[in-house]
N, C-alpha and C positions, 0 to 999 in steps of 0.2 A: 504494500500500500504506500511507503514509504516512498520506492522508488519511483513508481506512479507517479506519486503529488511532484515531487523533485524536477519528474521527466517532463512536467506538462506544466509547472510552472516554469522552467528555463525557458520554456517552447512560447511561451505565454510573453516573457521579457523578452524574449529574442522578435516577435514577430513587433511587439509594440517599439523596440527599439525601430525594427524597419519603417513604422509610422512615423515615425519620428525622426527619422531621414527623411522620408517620401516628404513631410510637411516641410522640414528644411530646404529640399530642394524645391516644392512648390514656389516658395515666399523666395528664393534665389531666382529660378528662374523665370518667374511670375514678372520680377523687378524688370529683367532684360529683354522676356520676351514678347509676344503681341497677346492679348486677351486671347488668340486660340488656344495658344500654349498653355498659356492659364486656365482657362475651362478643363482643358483637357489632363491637367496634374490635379487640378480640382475634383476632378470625378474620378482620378484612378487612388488619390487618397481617399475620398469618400467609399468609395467602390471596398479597399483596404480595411476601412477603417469598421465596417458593418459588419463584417465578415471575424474581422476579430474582435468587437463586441460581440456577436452571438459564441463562437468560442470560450470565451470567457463568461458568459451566463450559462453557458453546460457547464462548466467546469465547476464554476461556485455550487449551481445546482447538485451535480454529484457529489463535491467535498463537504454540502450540506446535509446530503440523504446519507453518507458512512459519520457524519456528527451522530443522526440522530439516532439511526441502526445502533453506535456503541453507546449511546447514551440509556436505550433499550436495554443492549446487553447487559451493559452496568446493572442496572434498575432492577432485573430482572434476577440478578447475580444476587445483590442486595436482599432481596426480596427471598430467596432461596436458603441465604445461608446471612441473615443479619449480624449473628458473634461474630463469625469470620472475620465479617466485614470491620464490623468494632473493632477488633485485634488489629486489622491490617491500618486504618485508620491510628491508630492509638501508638502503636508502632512509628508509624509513617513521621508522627507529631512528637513523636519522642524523642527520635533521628535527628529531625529538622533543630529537633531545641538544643539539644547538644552541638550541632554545628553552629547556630547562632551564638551561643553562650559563649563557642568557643574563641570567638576573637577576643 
């Protein structure tokens, strides 16, 4: 899952990086060249740019549904075996305090 989220967020800054040229070069060449030019960087950045908005609303969307799946999981874990859970909890916060304590 890890590597997933990893592989598709690079994928994610790498293509909005390319916007982000593509706009650069718009507003460069926009400057020098005749309003075709310009329409025409204009719609292949817009073109660009919808294409990786909806990418990125799948992706929020999925990394939203495996939130709520383990958030299930959890709840349902809890729900199963509540001591456990207390112990691991309890544990956890006992860990934490001896490392703060420790500075």
């Amino acid at each position: 899952m890890k590597n997933d989220f990893e592989s598709k967020r690079e994928e994610l800054l790498s293509e909005l990086q390319d916007i982000l040229q593509t706009a650069e070069d718009l507003f460069e060449e926009g400057k020098d060249a005749g309003s075709d030019e310009f329409k025409k960087l204009k719609k292949r950045l817009t073109a660009s740019s919808d294409g990786y908005r909806q990418q990125l609303e799948d992706f929020q969307s999925k990394v939203a549904a495996k939130a709520r799946n383990a958030a299930k999981q959890s709840d349902a874990m809890i729900q199963d075996n509540p001591y456990k859970a207390i112990g691991v909890i309890a544990g956890v916060a006992f860990i934490a305090g001896l490392l703060i304590n420790r500075k």
